[in-house]
C-alpha positions in Angstrom: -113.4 40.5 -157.1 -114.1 36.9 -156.2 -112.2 34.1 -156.4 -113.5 32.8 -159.0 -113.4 36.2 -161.3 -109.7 36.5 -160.1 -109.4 33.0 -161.7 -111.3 33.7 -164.5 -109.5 37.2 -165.2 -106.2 35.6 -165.1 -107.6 32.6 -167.4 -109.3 35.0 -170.2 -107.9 38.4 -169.6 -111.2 40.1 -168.9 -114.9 39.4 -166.4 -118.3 40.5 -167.4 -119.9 41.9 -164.4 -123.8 41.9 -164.4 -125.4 44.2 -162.7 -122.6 46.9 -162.4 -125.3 50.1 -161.9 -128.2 50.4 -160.7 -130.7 51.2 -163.3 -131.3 55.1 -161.8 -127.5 56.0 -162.4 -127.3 53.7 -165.7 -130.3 56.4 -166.9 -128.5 59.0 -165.6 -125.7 58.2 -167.0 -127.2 57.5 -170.6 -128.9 60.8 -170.5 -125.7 62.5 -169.8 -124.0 60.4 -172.6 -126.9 61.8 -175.0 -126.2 65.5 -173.7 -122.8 65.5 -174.9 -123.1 63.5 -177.8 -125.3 66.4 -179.2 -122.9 69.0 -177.8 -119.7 67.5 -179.1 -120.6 66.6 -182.4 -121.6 70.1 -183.2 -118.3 71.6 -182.2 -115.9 68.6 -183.2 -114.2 70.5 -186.2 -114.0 73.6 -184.7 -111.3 75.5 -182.9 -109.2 75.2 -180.5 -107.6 72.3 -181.5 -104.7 70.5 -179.8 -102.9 67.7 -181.4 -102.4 64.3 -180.0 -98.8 62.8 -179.8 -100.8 59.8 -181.9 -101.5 62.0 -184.9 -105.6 62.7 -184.1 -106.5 66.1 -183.9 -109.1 67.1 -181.1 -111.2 70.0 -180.4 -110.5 71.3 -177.0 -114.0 72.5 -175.5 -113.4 75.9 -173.1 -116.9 75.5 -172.0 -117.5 72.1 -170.9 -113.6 71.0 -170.7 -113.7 67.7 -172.6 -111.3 66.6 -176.0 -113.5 65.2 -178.9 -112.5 63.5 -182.3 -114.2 61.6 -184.8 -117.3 62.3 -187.2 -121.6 61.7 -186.6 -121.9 59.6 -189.7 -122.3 56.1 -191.1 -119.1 54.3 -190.1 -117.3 56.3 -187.6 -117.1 57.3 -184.1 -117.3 60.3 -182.1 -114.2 59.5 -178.9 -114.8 62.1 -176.4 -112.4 62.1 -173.5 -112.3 64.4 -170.2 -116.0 63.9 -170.0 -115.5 64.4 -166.3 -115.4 68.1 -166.5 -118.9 68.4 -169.2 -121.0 67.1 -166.0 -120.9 66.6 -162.7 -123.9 63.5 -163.6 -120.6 61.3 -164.5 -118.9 62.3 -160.7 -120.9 58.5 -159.6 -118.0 56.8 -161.3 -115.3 59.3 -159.3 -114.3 56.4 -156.3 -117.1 54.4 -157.8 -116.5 51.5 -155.0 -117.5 48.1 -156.4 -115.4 49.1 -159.9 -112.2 50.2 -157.0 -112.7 46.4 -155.6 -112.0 44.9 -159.2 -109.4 47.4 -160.2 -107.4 47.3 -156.4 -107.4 43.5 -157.0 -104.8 43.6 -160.3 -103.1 47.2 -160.2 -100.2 47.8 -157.6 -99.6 49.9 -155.6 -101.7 52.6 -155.5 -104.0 53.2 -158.5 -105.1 56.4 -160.3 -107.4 57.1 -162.9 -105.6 57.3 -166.6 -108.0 57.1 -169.1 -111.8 58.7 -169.6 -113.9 58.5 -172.7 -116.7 57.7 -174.3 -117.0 56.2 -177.3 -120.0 56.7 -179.8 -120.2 54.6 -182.7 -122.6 54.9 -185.4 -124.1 52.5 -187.9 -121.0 50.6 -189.8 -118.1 51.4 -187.5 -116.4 49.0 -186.2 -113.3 49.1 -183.8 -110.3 47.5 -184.8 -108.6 44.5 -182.6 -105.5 46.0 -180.8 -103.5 44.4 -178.3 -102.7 40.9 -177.2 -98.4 40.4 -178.0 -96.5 41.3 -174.5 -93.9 43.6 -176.5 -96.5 45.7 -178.0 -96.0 47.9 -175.3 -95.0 48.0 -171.8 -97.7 50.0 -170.8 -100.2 47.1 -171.0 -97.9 45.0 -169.3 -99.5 41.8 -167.6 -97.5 40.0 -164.9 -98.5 37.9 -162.3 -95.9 37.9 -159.0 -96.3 37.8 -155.0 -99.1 35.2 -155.4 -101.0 37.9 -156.8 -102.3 39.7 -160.4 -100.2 42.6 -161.3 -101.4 44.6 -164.4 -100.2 47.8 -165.6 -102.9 49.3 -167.3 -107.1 47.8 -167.1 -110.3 49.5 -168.2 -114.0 49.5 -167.4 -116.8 49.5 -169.9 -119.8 50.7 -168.3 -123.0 50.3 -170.9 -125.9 52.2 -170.8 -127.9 50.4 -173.0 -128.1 46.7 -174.3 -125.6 45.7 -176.8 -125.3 42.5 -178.6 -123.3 41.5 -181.6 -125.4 42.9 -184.5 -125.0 46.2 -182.6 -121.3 46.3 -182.7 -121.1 44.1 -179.1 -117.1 44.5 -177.6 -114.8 41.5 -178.8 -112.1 39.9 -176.6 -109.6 36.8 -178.2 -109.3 35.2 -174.3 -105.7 34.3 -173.5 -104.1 36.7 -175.3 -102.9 38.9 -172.7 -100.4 36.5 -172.2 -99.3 35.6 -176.2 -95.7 36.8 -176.7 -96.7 37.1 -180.4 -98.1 39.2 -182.6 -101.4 38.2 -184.3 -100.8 37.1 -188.0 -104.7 37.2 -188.8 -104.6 40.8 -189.0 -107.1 43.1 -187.0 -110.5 42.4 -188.7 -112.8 42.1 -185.1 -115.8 40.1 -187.4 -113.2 37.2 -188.7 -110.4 37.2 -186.6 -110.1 33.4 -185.1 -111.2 33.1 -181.3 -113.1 36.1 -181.3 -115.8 36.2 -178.4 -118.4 38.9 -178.6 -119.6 39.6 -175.4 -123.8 40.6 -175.1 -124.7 43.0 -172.2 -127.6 44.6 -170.8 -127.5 48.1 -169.5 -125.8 48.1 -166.5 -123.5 46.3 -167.1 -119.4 46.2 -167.2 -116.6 44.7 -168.8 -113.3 45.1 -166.9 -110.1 43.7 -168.8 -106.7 44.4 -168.9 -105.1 46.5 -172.0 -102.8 43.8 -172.3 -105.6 41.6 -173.8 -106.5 41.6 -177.9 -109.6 43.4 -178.2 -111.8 45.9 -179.9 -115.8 45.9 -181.0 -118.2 44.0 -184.1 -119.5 46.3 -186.5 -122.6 48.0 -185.8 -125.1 46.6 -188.2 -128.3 47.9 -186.1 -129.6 51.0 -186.5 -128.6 52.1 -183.3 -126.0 54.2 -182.4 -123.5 52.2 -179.9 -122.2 54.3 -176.5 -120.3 53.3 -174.2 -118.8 54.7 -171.1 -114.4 53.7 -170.8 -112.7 54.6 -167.6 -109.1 53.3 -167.6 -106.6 52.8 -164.2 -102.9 52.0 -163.8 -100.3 52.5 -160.9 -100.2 56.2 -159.6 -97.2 57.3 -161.7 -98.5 57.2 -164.6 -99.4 60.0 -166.0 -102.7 60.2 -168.5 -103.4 58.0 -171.1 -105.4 59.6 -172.7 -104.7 60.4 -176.5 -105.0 64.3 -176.4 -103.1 64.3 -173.4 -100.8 61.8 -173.8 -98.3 61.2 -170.9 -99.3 64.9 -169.4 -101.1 65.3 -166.1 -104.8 64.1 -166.1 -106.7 66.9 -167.5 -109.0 68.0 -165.1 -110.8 71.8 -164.6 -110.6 73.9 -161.1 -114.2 73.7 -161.5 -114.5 70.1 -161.7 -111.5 69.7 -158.6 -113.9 72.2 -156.3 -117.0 69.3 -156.4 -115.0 66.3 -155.7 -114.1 65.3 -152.1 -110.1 64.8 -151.1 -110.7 61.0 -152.1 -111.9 61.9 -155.8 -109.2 64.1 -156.4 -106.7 61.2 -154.9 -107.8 59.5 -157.9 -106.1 61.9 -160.3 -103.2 62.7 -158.8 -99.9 61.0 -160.1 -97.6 63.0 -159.0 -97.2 64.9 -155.1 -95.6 68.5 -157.2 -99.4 68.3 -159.1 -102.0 70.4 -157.6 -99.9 71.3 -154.8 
């Protein structure tokens, strides 16, 4: 992170990063993406299930190890999270370096990965603003202390493909990671005042803290929107995940055995997990 993103994250609550992949792992990526959007959506109603804390019920995939909720269809959104374990195409982001400079520069002391999904939203979904009043939740706390950023909770949006507004582009109201208020416009991300809605090219990434208002346009294209969300906070903190809320990160022995010591470091919260 430079010093003028550092300024510019603290400022706004969020950077746009051009030029995050390279274009052979932004294909690879997007073809993954593609893979298991076509496998999820056939098997997101069926059994097993397992309940979120939140209220959302997700199918639990034995096969392929991932959580997906949502519906294919004209204004919704397929969330699948624990994509990790569905293919090893998505281990390029495990320790991903340049994303570990931005997120070592805001998250103290030693961060973990808490949060993996991607989000597929179709023609006429949008994504409701969330976020953005300090006592909301402590999770998303933002401080700033020791001369330095301090953030509880940040994500990364990598996109593999362009999006812009009429495509249901990602919305940020800058400054409000640090409003002690709740919104009183309500949560509408098209009319909400001081919306921003931020175009990208594939490649691409958005990193912002959770403490920030936020969400996404609705899609008016006719092309389905997909995005790739990978979420870090402070090493005790356990995953964020909504299927596995506040459990251990949920991650197969299959996908542990392909991933080096550091990758694994990356999941583990707590020394009595994974031995």
């Amino acid at each position: 992170m430079t010093e003028e993103e550092r300024y510019e994250f603290d400022r706004n609550g969020y950077v746009v990063i051009e030029d995050m992949l390279p274009p052979e792992e932004t294909a690879s990526l997007k073809a993954a993406v593609d893979r298991l959007e076509e496998h999820a959506a056939a098997r997101v109603d069926r059994p097993p299930r397992k309940k979120s804390p939140w209220g959302a019920e997700y199918h639990a995939d034995e096969d392929l190890g991932y959580h997906v909720q949502g519906e294919r269809a004209e204004g919704k959104t397929l969330i699948v999270e624990d994509f990790w374990n569905a293919d090893p195409a998505f281990d390029v982001l495990v320790g991903h370096e340049r994303t570990l400079e931005y997120v070592r520069a805001v998250v103290m002391p030693r961060p973990t990965v808490n949060n993996s999904e991607i989000r597929i939203r179709y023609t006429g979904n949008a994504s409701p603003h969330h976020g953005g009043s300090r006592g909301e939740n402590h999770k998303y706390r933002y401080n700033f202390a020791s001369e330095r950023i301090d953030c509880m909770m940040v994500r990364m949006i990598y996109f593999v493909h362009d999006n812009d507004a009429e495509g249901g582009a990602f919305t940020v109201v800058p400054g409000t990671h640090k409003s002690n208020l709740p919104s009183p416009y309500g949560n509408d991300p098209d009319s909400e005042p001081g919306t921003v809605s931020l175009e990208v090219k594939a490649g691409w990434g958005i990193f912002f803290t959770e403490a920030l208002r936020h969400g996404g346009r609705t899609n008016r294209s006719d092309r389905v929107r997909k995005t790739i969300h990978v979420g870090y906070g402070p090493y005790w903190m356990q995953s964020q995940n909504m299927a596995t809320m506040d459990e251990p990160p949920y991650i197969t022995e299959a996908t542990r055995a392909r991933w080096s010591e550091d990758q694994r470091q990356l999941f583990r919260s707590w020394p009595e997990h994974w031995g």
